[in-house]
MMTF fields as JSON, N, C-alpha, C and O atoms, coordinates in Angstrom:
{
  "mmtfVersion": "1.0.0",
  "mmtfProducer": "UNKNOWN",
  "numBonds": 391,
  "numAtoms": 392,
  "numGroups": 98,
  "numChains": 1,
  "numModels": 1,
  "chainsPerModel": [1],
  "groupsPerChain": [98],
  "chainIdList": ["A"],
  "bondAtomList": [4, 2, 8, 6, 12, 10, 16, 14, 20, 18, 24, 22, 28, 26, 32, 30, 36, 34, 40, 38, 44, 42, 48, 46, 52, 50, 56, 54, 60, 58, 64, 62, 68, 66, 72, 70, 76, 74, 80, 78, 84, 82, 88, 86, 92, 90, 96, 94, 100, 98, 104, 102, 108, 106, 112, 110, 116, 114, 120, 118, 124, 122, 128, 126, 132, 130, 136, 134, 140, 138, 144, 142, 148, 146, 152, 150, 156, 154, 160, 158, 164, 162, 168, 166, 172, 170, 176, 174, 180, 178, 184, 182, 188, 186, 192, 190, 196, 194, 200, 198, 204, 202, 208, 206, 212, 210, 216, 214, 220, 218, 224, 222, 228, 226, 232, 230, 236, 234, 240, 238, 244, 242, 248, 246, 252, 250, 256, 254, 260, 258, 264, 262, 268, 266, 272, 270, 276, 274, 280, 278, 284, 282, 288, 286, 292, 290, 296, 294, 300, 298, 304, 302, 308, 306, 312, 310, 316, 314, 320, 318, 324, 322, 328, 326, 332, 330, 336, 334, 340, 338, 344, 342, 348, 346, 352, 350, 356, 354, 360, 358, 364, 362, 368, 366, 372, 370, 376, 374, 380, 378, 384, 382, 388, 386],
  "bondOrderList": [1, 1, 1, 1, 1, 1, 1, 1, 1, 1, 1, 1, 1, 1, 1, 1, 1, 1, 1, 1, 1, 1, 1, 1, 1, 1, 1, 1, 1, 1, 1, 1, 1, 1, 1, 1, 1, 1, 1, 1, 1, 1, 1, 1, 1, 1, 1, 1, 1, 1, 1, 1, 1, 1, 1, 1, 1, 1, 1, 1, 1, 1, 1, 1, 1, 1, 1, 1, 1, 1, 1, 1, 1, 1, 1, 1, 1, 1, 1, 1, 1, 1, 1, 1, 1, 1, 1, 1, 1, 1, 1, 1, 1, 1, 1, 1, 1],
  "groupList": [{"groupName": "UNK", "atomNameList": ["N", "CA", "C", "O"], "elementList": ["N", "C", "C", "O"], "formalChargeList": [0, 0, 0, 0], "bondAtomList": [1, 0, 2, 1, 3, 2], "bondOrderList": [1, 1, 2], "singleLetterCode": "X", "chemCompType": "L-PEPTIDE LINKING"}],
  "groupTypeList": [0, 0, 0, 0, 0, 0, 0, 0, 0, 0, 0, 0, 0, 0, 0, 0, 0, 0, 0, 0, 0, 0, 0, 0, 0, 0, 0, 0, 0, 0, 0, 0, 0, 0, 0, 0, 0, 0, 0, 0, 0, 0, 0, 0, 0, 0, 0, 0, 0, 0, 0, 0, 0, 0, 0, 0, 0, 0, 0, 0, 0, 0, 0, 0, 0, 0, 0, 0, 0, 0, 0, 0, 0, 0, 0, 0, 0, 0, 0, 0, 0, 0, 0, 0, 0, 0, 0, 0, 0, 0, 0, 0, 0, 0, 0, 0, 0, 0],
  "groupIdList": [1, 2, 3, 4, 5, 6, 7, 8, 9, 10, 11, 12, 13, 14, 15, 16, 17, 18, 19, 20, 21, 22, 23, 24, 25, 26, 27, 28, 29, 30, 31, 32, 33, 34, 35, 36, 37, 38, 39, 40, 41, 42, 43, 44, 45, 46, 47, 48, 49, 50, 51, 52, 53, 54, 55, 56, 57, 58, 59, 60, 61, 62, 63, 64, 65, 66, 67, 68, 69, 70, 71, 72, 73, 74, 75, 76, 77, 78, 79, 80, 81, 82, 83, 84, 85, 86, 87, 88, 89, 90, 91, 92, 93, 94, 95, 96, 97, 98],
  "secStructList": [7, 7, 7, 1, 7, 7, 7, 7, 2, 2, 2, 2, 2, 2, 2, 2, 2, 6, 6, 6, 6, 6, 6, 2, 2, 2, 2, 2, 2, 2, 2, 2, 6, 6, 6, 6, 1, 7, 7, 7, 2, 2, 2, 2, 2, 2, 2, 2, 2, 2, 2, 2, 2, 2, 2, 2, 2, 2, 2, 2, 2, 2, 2, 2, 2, 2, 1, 7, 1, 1, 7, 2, 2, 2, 2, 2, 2, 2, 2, 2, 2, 2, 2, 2, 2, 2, 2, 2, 2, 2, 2, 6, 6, 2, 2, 2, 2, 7],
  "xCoordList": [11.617, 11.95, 10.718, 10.353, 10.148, 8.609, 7.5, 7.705, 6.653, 5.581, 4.038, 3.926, 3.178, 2.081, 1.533, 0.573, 2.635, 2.377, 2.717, 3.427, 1.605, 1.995, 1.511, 0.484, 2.351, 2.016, 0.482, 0.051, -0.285, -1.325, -1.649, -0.875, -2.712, -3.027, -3.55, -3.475, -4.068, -4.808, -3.525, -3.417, -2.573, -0.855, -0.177, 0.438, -0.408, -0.158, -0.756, -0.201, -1.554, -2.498, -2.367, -2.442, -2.129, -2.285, -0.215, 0.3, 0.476, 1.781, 1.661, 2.783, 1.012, 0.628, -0.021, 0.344, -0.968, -1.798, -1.006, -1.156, 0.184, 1.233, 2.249, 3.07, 1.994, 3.163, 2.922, 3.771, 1.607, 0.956, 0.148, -0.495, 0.012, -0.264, 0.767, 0.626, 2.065, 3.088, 4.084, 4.917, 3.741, 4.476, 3.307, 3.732, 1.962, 0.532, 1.214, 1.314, 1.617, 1.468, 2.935, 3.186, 3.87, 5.475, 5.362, 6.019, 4.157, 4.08, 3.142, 3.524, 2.017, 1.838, 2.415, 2.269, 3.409, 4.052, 5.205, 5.659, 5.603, 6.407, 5.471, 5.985, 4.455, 3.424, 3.478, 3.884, 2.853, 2.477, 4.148, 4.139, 5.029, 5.932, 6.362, 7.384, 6.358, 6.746, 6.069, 6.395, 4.925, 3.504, 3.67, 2.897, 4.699, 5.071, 4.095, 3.52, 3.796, 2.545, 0.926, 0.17, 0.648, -0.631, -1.118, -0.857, -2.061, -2.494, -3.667, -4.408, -4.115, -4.956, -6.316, -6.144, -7.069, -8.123, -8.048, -8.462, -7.306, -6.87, -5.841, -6.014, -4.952, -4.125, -5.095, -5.451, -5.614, -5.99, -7.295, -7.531, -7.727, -8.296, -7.627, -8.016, -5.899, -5.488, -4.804, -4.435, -4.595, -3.95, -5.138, -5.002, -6.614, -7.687, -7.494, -7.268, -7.664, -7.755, -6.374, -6.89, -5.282, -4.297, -4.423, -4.001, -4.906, -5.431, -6.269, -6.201, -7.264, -7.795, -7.45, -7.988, -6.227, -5.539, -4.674, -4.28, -3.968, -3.173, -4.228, -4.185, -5.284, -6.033, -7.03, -7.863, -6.824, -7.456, -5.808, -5.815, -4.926, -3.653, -3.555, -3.894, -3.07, -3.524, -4.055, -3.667, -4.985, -6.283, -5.669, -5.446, -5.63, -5.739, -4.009, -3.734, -3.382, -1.501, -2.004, -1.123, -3.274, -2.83, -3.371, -2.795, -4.62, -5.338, -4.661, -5.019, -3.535, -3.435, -2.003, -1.077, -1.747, -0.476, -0.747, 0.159, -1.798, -2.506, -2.876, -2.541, -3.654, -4.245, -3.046, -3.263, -1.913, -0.704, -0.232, 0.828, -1.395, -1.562, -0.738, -0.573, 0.136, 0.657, 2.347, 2.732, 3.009, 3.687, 4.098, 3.66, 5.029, 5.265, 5.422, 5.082, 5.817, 6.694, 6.045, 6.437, 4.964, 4.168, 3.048, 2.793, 2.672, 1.745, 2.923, 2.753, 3.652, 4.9, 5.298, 5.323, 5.653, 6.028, 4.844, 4.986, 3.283, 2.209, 1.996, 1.794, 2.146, 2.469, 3.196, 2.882, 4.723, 5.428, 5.339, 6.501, 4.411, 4.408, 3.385, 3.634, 2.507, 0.954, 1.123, 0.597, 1.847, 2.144, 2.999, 3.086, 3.502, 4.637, 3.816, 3.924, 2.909, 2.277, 0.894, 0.272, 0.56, -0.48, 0.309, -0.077, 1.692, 2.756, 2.945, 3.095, 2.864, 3.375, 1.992, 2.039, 0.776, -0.346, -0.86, -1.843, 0.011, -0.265, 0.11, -0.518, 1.077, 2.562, 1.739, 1.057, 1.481, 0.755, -0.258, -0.68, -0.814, -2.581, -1.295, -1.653, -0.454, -0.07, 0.264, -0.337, 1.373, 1.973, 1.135, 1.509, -0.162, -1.484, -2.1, -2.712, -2.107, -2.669, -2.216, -2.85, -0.417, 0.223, 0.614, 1.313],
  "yCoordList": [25.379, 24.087, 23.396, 22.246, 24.277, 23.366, 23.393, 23.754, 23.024, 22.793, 21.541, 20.45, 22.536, 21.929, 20.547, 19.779, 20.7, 18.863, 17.893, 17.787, 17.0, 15.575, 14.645, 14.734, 13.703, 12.524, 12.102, 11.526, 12.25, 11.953, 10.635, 9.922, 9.976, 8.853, 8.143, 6.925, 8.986, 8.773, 8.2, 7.438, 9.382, 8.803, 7.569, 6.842, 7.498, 5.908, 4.905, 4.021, 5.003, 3.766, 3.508, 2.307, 4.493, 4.569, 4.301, 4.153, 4.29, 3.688, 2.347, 1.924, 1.33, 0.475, -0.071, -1.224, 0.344, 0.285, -0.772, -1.982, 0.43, 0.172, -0.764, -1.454, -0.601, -1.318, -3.403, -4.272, -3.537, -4.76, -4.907, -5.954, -4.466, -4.562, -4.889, -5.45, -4.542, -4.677, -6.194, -6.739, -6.519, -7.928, -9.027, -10.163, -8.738, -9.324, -9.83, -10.988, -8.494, -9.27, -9.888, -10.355, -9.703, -9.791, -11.519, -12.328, -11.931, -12.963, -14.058, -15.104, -13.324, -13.726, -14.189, -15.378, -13.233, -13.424, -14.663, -15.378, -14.805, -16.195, -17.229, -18.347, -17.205, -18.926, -19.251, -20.187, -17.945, -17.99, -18.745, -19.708, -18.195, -18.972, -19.998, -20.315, -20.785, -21.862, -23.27, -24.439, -22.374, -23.322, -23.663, -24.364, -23.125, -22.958, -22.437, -23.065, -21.061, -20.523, -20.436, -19.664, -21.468, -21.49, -20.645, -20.738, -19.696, -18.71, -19.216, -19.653, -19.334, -19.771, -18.548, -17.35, -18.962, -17.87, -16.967, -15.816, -17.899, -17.011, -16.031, -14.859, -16.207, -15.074, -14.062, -13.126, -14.274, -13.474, -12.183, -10.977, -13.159, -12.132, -11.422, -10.287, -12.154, -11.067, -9.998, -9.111, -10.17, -8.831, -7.54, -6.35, -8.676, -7.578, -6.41, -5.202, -7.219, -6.821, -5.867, -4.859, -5.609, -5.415, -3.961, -2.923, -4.044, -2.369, -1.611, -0.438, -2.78, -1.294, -0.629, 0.375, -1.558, -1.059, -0.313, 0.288, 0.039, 1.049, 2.006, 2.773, 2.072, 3.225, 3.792, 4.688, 3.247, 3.483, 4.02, 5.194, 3.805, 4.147, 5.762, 6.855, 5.512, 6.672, 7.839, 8.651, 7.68, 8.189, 9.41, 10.611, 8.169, 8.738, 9.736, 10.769, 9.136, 9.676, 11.116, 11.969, 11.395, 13.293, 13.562, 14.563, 13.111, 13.902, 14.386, 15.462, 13.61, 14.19, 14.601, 14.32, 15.035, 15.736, 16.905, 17.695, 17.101, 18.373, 19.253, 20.437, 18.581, 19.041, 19.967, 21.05, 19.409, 20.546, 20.772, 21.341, 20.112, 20.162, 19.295, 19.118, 18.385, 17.413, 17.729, 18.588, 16.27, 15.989, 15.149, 14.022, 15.878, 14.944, 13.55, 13.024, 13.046, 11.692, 10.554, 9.982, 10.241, 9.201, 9.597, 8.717, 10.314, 10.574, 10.6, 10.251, 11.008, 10.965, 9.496, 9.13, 8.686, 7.231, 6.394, 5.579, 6.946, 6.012, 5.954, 5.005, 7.986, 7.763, 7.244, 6.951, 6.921, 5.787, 5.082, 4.674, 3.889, 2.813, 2.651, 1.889, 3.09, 3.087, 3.006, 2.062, 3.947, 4.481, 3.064, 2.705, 2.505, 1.584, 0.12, -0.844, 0.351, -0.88, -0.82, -1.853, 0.154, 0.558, -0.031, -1.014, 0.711, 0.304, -1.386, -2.177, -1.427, -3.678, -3.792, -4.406, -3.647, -4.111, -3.836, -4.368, -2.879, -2.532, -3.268, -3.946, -3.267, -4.355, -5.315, -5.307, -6.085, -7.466, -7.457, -8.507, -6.569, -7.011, -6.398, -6.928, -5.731, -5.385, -7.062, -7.619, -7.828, -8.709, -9.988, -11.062, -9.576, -10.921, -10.732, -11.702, -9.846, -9.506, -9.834, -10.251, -9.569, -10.193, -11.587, -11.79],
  "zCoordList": [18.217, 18.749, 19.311, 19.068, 20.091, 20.44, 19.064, 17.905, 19.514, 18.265, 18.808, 19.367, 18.231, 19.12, 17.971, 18.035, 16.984, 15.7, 16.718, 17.718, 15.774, 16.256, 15.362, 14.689, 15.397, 14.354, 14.215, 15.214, 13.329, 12.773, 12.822, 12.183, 13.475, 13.651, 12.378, 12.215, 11.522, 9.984, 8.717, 7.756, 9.696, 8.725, 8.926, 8.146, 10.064, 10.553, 9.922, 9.268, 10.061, 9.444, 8.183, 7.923, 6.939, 5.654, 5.567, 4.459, 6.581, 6.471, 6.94, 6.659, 7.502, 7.907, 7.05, 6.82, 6.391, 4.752, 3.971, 3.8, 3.427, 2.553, 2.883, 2.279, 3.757, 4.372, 4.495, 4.294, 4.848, 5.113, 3.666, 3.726, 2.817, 0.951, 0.217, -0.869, 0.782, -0.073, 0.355, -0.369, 1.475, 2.392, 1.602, 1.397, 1.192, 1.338, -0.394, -0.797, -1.194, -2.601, -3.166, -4.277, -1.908, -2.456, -2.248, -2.902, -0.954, -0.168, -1.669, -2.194, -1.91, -3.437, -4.261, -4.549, -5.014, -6.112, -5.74, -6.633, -4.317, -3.899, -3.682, -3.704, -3.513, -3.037, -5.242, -5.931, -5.555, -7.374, -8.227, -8.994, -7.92, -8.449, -7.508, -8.116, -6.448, -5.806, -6.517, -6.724, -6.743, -7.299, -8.744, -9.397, -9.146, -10.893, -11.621, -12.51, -11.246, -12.039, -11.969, -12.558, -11.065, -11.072, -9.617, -8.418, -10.573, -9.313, -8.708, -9.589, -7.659, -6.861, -6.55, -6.328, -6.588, -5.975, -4.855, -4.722, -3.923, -2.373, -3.106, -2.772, -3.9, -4.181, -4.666, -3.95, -6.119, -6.601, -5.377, -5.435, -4.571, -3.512, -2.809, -2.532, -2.134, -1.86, -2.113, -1.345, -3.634, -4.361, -4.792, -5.076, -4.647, -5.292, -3.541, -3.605, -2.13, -1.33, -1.247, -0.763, -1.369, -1.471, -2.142, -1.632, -3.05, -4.235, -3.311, -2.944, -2.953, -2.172, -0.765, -0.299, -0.061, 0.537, 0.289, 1.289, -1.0, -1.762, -1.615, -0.654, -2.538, -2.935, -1.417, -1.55, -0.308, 0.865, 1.169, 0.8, 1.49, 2.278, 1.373, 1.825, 0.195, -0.457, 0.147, 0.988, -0.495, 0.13, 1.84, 1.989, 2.759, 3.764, 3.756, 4.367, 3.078, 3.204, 2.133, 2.035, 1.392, 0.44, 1.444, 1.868, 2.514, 3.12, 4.253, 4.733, 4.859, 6.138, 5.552, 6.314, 4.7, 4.287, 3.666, 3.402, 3.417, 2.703, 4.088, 4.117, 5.373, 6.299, 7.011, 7.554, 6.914, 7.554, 8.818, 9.079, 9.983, 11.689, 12.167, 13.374, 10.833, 12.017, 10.975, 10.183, 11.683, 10.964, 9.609, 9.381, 8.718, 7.282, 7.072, 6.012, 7.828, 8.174, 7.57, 6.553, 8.302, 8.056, 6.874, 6.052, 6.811, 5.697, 3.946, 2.777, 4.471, 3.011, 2.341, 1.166, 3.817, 3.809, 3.052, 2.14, 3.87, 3.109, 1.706, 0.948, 1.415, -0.24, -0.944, -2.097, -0.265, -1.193, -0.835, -0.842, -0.093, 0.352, -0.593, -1.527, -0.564, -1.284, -2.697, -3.286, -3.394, -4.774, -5.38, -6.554, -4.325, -4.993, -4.981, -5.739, -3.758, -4.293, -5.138, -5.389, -5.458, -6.666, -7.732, -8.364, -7.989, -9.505, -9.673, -10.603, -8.486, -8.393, -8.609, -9.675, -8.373, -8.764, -10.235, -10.75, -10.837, -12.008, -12.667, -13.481, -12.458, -13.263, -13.21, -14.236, -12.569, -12.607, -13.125, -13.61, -13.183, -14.158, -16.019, -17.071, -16.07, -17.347, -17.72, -18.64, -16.819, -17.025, -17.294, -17.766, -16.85, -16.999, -18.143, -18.59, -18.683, -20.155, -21.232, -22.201, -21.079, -21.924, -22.293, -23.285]
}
């Protein structure tokens, strides 16, 4: 019942990551269609900024879930927060090609 874990401050952040990447490009894809299509430069910076907040949230959500000292919680959440907005950023460069 006791336990000397504690939420990982590194997990936090990389849930916070994901979390503020994924509001950043959902907030995008509504200014991009309000506008009827035409993407603006400020978007396109903040979806580039947006990836590497995936691949930084990432990042920090295998490391402190691999490390084992704390708890699952937040480091689990960043990976699907992170992972899902890597896939929406994918989708969109697939969907710009075509």
């Amino acid at each position: 019942m006791f336990t000397d874990k504690r939420h990982s401050g590194r997990g936090i952040v990389a849930c916070v990551l994901g979390a503020s990447g994924l509001a950043a490009a959902f907030l995008c894809v509504i200014r991009v269609y309000t506008s009827g299509g035409q993407v603006l430069p400020a978007q396109t910076v903040t979806l580039a900024l947006g990836g590497l907040y995936g691949l930084t949230g990432l990042f920090l959500s295998i490391w402190m879930l691999l490390r084992g000292d704390s708890f699952r919680l937040f480091p689990t959440l960043g990976i699907l927060l992170n992972g899902l907005l890597l896939l929406f950023l994918t989708g969109f460069i697939v969907l710009g090609l075509t």
